[in-house]
N, C-alpha and C positions, 0 to 999 in steps of 0.2 A: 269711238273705235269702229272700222269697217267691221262686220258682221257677214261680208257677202261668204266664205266658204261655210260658216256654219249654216246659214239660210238655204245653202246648194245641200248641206248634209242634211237639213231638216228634209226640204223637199222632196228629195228621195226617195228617204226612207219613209214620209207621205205615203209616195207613188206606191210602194209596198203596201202601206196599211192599206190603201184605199182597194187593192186589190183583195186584200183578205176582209172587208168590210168593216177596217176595225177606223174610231174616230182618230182625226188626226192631231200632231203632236202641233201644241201651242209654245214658242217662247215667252208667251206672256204668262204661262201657268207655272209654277215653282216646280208643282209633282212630274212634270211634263219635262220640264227642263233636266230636272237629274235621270229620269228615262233616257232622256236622248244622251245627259252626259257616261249611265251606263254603256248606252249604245256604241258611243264612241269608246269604251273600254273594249267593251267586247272584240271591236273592230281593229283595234292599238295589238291586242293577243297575237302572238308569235304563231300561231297556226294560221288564223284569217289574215294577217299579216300579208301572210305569205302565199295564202289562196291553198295552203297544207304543201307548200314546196314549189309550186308552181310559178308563181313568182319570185323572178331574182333579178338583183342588182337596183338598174334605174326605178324599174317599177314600182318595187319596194318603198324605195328611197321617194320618190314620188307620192305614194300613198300613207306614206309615216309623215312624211311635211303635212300635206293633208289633213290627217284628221289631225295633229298637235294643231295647228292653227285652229281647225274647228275647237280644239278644246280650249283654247286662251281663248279666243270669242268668247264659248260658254263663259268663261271661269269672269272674264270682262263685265256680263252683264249679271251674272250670279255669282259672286263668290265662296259659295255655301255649298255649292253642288261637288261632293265627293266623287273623286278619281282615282282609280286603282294599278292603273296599266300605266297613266301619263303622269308623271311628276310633276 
């Protein structure tokens, strides 16, 4: 299976860690892998969603395809990794 959106979500959120000096997230690591699948919960939530109202319509809708795809990746190469937001 293609992997490229979750690779674009790992890297990202990378770019983040790297600025706050923290190590960066591996697909190869299990604990790593359900961080990020947390992450992508966090990010599925109806407040971040929606940037807390700011976003509406296509955007949305845009960013909910998004990270679901990111999370069928994860779930593709992990199926172990627990999800809360994404069914």
């Amino acid at each position: 299976m293609n992997i490229s959106n979750l690779e674009q979500f790992v890297q990202r959120e990378n770019a983040m860690r790297q600025i706050f000096k923290s190590r960066p997230f591996s697909l190869l690591n299990p604990a790593d892998r359900q961080e990020i699948a947390d992450r992508i919960d966090s990010a599925l939530s109806p407040e971040n969603l929606t940037c807390d109202g700011e976003l509406r319509g296509s955007q949305v809708q845009q960013k909910y395809r998004f990270l679901t795809r990111c999370a069928q990746e994860l779930l593709s190469i992990d199926p172990n990794v627990q999800f809360y937001e994404f069914n």
